[in-house]
C-alpha positions in Angstrom: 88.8 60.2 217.6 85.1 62.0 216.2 85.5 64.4 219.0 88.9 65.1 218.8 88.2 66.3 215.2 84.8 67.9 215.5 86.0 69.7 218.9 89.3 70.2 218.3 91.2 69.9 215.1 87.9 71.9 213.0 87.7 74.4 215.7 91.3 75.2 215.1 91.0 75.3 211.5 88.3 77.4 211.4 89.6 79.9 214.1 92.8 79.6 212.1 90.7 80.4 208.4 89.4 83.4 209.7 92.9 85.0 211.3 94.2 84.2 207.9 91.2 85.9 206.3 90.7 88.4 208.3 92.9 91.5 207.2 91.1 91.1 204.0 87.5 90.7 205.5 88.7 94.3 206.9 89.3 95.5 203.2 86.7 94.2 201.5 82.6 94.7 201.9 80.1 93.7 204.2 79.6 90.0 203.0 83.6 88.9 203.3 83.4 90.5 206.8 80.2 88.7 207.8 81.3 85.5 206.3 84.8 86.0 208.4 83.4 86.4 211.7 80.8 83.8 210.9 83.7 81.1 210.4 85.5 82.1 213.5 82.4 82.1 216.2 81.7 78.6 214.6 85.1 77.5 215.6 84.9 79.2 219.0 81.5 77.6 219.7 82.5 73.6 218.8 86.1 74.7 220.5 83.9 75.6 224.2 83.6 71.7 224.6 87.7 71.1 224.8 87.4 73.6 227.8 84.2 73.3 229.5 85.3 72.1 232.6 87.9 74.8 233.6 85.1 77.2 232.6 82.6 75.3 234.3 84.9 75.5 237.3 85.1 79.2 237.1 81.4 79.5 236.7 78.7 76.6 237.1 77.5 75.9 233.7 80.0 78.5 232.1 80.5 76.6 228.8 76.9 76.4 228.2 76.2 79.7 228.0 79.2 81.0 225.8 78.4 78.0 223.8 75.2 79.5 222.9 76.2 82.8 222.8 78.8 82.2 220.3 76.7 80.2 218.2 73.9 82.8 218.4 76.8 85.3 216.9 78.0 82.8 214.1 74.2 82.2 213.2 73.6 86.0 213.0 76.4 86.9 211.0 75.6 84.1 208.8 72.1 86.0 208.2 73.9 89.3 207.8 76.3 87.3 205.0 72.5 86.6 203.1 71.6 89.4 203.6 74.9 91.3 202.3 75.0 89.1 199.1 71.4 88.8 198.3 70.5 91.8 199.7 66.9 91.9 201.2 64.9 95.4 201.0 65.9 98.7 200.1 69.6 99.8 199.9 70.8 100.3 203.1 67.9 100.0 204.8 68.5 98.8 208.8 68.7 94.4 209.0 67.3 93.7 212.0 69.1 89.9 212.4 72.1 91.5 214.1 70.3 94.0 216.6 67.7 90.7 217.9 70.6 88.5 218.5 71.9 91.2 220.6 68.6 90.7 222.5 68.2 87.5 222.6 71.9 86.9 223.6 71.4 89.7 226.5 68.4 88.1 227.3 69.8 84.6 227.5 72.9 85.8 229.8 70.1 87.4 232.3 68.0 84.2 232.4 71.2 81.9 232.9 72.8 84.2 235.7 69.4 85.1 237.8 66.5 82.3 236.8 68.1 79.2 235.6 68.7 76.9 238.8 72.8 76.1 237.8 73.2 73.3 240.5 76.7 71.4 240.9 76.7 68.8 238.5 79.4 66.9 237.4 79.4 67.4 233.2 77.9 71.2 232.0 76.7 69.9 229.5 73.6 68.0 231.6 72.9 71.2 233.4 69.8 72.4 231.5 68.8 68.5 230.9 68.4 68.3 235.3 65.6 71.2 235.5 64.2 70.3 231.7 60.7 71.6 232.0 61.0 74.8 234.7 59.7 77.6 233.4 63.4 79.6 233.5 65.0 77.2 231.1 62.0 76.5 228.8 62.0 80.4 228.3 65.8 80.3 227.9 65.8 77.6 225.3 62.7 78.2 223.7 64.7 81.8 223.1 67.6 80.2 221.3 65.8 77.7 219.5 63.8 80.2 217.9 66.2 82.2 216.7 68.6 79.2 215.6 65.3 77.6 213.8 63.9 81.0 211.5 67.5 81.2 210.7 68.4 77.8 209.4 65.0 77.5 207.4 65.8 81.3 206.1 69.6 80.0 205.3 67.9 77.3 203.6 65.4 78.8 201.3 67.3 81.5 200.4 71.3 79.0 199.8 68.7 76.4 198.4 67.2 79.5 195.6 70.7 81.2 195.3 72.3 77.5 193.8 70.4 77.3 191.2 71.6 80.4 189.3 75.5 79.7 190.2 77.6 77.7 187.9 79.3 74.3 188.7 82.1 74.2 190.7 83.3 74.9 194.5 81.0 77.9 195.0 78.2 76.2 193.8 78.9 73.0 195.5 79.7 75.1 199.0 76.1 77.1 198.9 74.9 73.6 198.0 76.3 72.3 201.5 75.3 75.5 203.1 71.6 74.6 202.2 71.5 71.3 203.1 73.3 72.2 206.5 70.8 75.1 207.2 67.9 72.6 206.3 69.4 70.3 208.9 69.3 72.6 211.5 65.9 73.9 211.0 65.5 69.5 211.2 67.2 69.6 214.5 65.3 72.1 216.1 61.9 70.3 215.1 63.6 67.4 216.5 64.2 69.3 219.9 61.2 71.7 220.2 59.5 68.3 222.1 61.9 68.1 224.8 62.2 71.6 224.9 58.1 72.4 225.6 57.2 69.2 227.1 60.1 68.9 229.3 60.0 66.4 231.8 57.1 64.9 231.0 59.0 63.6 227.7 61.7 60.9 228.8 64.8 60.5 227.1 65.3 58.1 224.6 68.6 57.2 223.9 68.0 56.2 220.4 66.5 59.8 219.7 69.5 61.7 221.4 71.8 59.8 219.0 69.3 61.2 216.2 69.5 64.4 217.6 73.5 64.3 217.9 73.7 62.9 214.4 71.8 65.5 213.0 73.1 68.4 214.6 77.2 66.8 213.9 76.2 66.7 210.3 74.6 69.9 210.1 77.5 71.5 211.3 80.1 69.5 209.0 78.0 71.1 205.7 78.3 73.8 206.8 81.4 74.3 207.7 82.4 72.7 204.3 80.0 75.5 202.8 81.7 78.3 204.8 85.3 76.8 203.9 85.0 76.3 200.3 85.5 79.8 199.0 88.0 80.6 201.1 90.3 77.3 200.4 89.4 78.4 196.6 91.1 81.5 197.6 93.8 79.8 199.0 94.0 77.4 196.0 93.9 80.4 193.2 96.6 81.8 195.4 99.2 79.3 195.7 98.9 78.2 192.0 99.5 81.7 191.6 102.5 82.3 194.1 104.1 78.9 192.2 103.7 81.2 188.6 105.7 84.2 190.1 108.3 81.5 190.9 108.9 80.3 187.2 108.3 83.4 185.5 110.4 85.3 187.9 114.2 84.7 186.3 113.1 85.3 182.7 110.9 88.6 184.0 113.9 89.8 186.2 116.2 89.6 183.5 114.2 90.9 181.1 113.0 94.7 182.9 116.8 94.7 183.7 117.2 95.4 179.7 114.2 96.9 179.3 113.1 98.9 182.7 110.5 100.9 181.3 108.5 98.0 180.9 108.0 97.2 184.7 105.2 99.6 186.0 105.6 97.8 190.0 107.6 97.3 192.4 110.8 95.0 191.7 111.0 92.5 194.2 113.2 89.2 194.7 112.1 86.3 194.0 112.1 85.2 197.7 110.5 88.9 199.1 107.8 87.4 196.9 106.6 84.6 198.8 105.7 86.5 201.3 103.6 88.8 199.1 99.8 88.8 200.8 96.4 89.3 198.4 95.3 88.5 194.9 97.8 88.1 193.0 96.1 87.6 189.2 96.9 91.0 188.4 100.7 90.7 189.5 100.5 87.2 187.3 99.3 89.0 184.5 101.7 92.3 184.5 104.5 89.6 185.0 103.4 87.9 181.3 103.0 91.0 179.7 106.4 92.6 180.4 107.7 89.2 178.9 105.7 89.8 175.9 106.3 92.9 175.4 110.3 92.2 175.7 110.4 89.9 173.4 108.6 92.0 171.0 111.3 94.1 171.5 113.8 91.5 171.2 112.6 90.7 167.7 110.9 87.3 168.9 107.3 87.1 168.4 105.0 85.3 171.3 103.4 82.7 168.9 105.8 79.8 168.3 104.7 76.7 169.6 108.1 75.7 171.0 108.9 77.4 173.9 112.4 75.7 174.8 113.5 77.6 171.3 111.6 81.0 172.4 113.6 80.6 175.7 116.9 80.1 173.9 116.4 82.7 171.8 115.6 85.5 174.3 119.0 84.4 176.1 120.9 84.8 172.8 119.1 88.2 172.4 119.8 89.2 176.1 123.4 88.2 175.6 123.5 89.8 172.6 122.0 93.1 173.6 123.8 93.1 177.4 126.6 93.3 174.6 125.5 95.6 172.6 126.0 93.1 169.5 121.7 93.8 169.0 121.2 95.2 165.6 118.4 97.9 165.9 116.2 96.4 163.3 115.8 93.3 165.9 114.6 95.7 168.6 112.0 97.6 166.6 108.6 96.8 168.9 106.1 94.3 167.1 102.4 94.5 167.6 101.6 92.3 170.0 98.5 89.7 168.9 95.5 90.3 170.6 94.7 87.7 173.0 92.9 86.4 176.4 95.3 87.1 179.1 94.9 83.5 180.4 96.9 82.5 177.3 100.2 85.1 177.4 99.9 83.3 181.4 100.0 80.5 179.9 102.5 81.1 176.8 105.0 83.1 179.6 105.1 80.3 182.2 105.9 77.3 179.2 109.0 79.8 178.3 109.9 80.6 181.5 109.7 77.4 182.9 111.8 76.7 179.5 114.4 79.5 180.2 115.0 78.5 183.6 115.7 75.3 182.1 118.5 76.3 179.8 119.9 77.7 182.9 120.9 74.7 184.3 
């Protein structure tokens, strides 16, 4: 059940987060991109083990290598993320984490295909484990463990320093698991650096392997929750969002029919909207001032605290003006009060949700 969810189910989900965030990585900066890619060579990496053994049937020891390769790339472009939010050095000076996993991963790929000894052996995963201690595959391990090591300690210094100056909440509490995981890591490769010098002359312990898994499992879980976080926030902000369009869309549609100079976008129907893509605060927003601003012109001010009689009243009023029974006095503009835009959100989807209510 563990390793049908670490190996399978997560991979997915994480290969499925970064699809999903992807156009947007491609429209935004550096760091979004990074932290996109990042998410997706994770999931490729802990997806390798659901299909090692056709791979390793192609190629002996197949899934090992991409393994590492992939979490080499995931590693690097979590570095390039630091580097693109913290921002190390002068302005667009060169960051040399990408360019060395390029050679180290080259490196790695020549070592496995022309020095490591890749005998037959029934599971991939025991491959390096058989000639622990040869020269080849210290060199090729000691290559990766390196560069997976500086870059967990780095991820955790630097997540560990950044928390501290972020407020509470899921960002804080994802660079908070991003820390712990880096630190973990750096743990794990301490851990390993015996077997990996030593070699043979170390036996294996099986209560130390299960150490070793244990920490390298939960390493991975924080920070996958760390890399997750902001975009499920995303994903939160925009479905609470998607759910406002829905109430205040009847109330807004009827209201720019009147009154079409008010509507500065697009008029779409309420189902075309669901399958609006981005952020959409600032559609939110524009939606609650149009209804503002209509009612002003509708002779009902914004600041009652009932909004079942606000609703009622603007379908009198639209009744009345579809009519043309509207005295002109009624639809002199008012000055709208001055307020946080969180609260005409808030006053517009009480009415709407009101008005859609009356409807019935």
């Amino acid at each position: 059940m563990i390793e049908t969810i670490l190996f399978k189910a997560i991979p997915a989900a994480l290969v499925a987060i970064s699809l999903w965030r992807l156009p947007a990585a491609l429209r935004s900066g550096r760091a979004a991109r990074s932290l996109c890619i990042t998410v997706g060579t994770l999931g490729l990496s802990l997806g390798i083990s659901a299909v090692k053994m056709p791979l390793h049937d192609l190629v002996t020891g197949l899934s090992v290598l991409l393994r590492h390769l992939l979490g080499m790339t995931s590693i690097a472009f979590l570095l390039d993320y630091l580097y693109a939010v913290h921002g190390r050095g002068l302005r667009g000076r060169a960051r040399p984490n990408l360019p060395l996993a390029a050679v180290a991963s080259a490196t790695m790929t020549l070592l496995f295909f022309f020095a490591v000894p890749r005998d037959p052996v029934p599971d991939p995963d025991f491959l390096l484990d058989v000639h622990q201690g040869e020269p080849a595959v210290v060199i090729y391990q000691a290559i990766f463990y390196a560069y997976l090591g500086t870059a967990m300690a780095l991820g955790a210094k630097t997540f560990g320093g950044a928390r501290r100056a972020i407020p509470r909440g899921l960002v804080r509490a994802g660079v908070t698991a991003l820390a712990a995981g880096c630190a973990l890591g750096a743990l794990y490769v301490v851990e390993r650096l015996p077997y990996t010098v030593i070699g043979t002359g170390l036996d294996h312990n099986p209560q130390l392997d299960r150490l070793f898994d244990g920490t390298v499992a939960t390493s991975i879980l924080l920070i996958i929750i760390g890399l997750v976080l902001p975009p499920v926030r995303g994903l939160t902000r925009y479905i609470r969002d998607q759910r406002t369009m829905w109430v205040l869309h009847p109330l807004w549609a009827a209201l720019v029919s009147e009154f079409p100079n008010l509507n500065l976008g697009e008029r779409r129907s309420r189902l075309r909207e669901l399958f609006t893509t981005g952020d959409l605060t600032i559609d939110v927003a524009h939606r609650a001032f149009v209804i503002r601003d209509a009612f002003m012109n509708l002779g009902i001010g914004p600041a009652s605290q009932d909004p079942t009689s606000e609703a009622i009243r603007a379908r009198t009023a639209l009744q009345q003006k579809a009519a043309g029974d509207l005295t002109a006095d009624a639809q002199l503009p008012g000055s709208p009060e001055l307020r946080a835009p969180s609260l005409d959100v808030l006053w517009a989807t009480n009415v709407a949700r009101a008005y859609n209510k009356t409807n019935r």
